[in-house]
N, C-alpha and C positions, 0 to 999 in steps of 0.2 A: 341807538344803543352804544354805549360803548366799547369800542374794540377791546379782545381780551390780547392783552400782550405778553412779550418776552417770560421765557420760560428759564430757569436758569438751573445747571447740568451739578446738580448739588454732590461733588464728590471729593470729599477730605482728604488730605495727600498729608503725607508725616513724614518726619524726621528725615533720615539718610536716605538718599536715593530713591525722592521723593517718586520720579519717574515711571511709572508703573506700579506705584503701591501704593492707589486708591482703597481705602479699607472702610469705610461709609456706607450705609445704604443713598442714592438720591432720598433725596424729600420731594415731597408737593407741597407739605404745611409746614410752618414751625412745629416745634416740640411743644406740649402743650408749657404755659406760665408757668413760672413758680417761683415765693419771693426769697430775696438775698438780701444780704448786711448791702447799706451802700457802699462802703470801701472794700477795693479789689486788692488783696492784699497778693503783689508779687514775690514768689520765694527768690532772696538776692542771691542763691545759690545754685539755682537750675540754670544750665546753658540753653542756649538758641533751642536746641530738639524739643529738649524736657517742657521746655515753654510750649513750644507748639504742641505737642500731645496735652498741655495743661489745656491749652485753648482749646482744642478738638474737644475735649470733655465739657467742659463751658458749655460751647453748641449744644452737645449734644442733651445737655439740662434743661437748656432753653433759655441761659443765661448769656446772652448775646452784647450783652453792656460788659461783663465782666469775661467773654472771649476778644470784645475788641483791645481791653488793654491788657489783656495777656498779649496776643500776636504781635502787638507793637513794642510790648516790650523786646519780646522774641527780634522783632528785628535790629529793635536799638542795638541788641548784642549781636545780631547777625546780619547786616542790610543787603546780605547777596545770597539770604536765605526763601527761593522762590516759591516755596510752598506758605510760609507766612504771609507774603503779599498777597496771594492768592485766596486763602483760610482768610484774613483779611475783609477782600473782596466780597467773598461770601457772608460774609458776617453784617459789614455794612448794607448789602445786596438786602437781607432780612431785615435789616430794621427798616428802612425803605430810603437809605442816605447815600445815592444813585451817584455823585458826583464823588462822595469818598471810597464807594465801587470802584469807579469807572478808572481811578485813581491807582488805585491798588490792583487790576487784575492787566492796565498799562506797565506797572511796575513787574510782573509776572512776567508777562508776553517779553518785555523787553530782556528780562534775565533768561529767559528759554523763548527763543520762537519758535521750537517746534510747540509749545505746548496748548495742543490742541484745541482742550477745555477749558483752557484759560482764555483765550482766542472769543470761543462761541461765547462764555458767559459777559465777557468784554462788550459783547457785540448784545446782548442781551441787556445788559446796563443801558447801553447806550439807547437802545430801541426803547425800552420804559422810560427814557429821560427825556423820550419826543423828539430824536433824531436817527431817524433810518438813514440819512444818507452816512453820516459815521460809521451807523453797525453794520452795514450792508460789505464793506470791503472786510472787515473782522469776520465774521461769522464766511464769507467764502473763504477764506485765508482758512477759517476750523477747518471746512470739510474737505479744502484740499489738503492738508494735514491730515484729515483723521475720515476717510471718505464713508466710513459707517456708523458717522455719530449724528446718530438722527436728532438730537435734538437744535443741534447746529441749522440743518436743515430746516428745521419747523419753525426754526427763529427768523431764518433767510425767508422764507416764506409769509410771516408776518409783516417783514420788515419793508418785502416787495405788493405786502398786499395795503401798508400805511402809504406808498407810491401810485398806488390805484394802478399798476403792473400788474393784472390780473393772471395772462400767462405765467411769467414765471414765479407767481405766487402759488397757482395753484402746480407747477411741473415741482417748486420747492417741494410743497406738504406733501404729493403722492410719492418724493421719494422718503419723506421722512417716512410716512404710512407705509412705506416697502419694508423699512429698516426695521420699525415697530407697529407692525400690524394692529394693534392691541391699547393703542392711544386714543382716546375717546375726545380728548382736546383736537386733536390733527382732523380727525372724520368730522369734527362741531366746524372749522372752523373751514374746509370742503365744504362744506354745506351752504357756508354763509357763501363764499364764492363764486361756487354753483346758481345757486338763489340771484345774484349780483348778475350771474349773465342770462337772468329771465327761466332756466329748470327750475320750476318750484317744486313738481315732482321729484324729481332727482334727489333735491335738497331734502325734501321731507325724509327719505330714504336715508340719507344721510345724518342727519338729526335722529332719527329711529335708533340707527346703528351704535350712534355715542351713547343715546340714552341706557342698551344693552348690555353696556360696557362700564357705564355710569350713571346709577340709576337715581342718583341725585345731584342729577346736571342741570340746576336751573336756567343758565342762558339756553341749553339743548329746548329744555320743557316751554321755553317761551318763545322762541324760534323757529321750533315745531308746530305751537299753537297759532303764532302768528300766520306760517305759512296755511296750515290749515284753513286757516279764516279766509285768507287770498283765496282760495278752491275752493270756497263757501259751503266747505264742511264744518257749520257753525257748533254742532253741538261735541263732536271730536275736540274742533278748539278752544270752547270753555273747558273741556277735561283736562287738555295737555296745561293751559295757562293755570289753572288750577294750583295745577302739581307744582308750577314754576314756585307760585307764593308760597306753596307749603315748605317748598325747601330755601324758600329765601324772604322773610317774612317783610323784607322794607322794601321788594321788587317794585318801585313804583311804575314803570314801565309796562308791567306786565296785569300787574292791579286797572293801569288805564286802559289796558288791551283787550282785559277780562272784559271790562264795560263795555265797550264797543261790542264786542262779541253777545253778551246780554241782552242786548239795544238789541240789536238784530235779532235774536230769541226768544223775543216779548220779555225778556226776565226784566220788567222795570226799576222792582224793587229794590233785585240784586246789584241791577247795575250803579243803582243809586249809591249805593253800598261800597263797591270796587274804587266807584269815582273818590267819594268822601276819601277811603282808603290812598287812593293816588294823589289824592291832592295832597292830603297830612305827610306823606312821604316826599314827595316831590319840594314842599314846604321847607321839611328838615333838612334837604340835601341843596337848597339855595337853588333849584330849578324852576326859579321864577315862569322861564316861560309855557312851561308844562302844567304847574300848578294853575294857571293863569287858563290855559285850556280843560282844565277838569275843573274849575268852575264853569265855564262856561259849558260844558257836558251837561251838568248838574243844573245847571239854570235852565237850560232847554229843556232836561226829562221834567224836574220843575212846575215848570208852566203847560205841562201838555195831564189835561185832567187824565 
């Protein structure tokens, strides 16, 4: 399964005395779509600020092509204005263009080192662009800077859990999980940890808790299931896998998990059914070697009258 990575600390900073005057809510998603003229038209009469409160609205549209050249204008006119590097940052961070991130929230860090958010998301770039040993000094540099910004922390803890440093992956997330009780990603990803040093129970309990918190957690619901199936409570874990697909309809992982679980519940037909499903998934997603195994599923049930 693929590891769920880097979380990044979505909070807008504007104009003068950017310093403490975060006025955003975080995100977890983008803002939904919605279309725009192709040309971004910059007014040649707004200074550096006005620019950047232009860009903050951009974002906040969803119009993330027409806030990256707003910000940049913003800097042309400003280049020692660190809230635009950073707005920046974030902007590229969203479209998923990690290296002119990683770019711009250096450009931040370097105009204000204390600045703490800019620090973890730094290290958050970094960690999505498949190098934890970069993020891993960034994101401690956040939380010694800022020692209650738990998402710093949850990042440190991904970052040590891409290291297969299991201790202090999991000592990271239970402080993130101190900071913010209430994060259903930190308890999911406990879980898998947990699970990793042989508690399957534990984990399941874990898995439970996310799902409590996030009742449409498809890696929770397939990790859940999964572990279920390890304890050979087979009919729990077709229910929890179930769920996975319903909230994530191309899960091809969790479609070939389902089968397996069927196999073992006599469900033939169904399982027939989950494999077909996993392989056409696994197909479109270029997982040759998975799709390769769910025919072979499918040729066994198959042949067996």
């Amino acid at each position: 399964m693929k590891p769920f990575l880097g979380v990044f600390a979505w909070v807008f900073v504007v104009s003068l005395g950017y310093a403490g005057a975060a006025i955003a809510q975080p995100r977890d998603k983008p803002p939904q779509k919605v279309r725009f003229q192709q040309q971004i038209v910059v007014p040649p009469n707004e200074n550096a600020d006005q620019l950047l409160e232009r860009g903050n609205a951009y974002v906040r549209l969803g119009n993330l092509e027409g806030a990256v050249v707003i910000f940049r204008a913003a800097i042309k006119k400003n280049p020692e204005l660190t809230a635009a590097h950073y707005n920046l940052g974030l902007a590229y961070a969203q479209e998923g263009k990690l290296k002119e991130a990683i770019h711009s929230f250096q450009r931040a860090t370097r105009l204000d080192p204390k600045f703490a958010v800019a620090f973890s998301n730094l290290g958050a770039a970094q960690l999505q662009s498949g190098d934890p040993n970069q993020a891993i000094p960034n994101l401690q540099r956040a939380v010694r800077l800022d020692p209650k910004l738990s998402v710093a922390y949850y990042n440190l803890g991904l970052a040590f859990k891409e290291k297969k440093d299991l201790k202090n992956a999991i000592a990271n997330l239970n402080q993130a999980l101190k900071l913010n009780p209430q994060a259903p990603e930190t308890i999911y990803n406990l879980g898998l940890l947990i699970q990793t040093q042989g508690d399957v129970q534990k984990a399941i309990a874990y898995y439970a808790k996310a799902l409590q918190l996030n009742p449409a957690y498809a890696e929770a619901y397939y990790n859940l299931g999964a572990a279920l199936l390890i304890q050979g409570e087979t009919e729990k874990a077709i229910g929890q896998l179930r769920n996975a697909v319903k909230f994530r309809k191309d899960y091809a992982e969790a479609l070939y998990t389902l089968g397996v679980a069927q196999v073992k519940a006599g469900q033939k037909p169904d399982a027939i059914d989950s494999f077909v499903q996993a392989q056409a998934f696994f197909t479109q997603q270029k997982n040759t070697q998975w799709a390769q195994q769910s025919e072979r599923q499918l040729q066994r049930l198959r042949s067996v009258p």
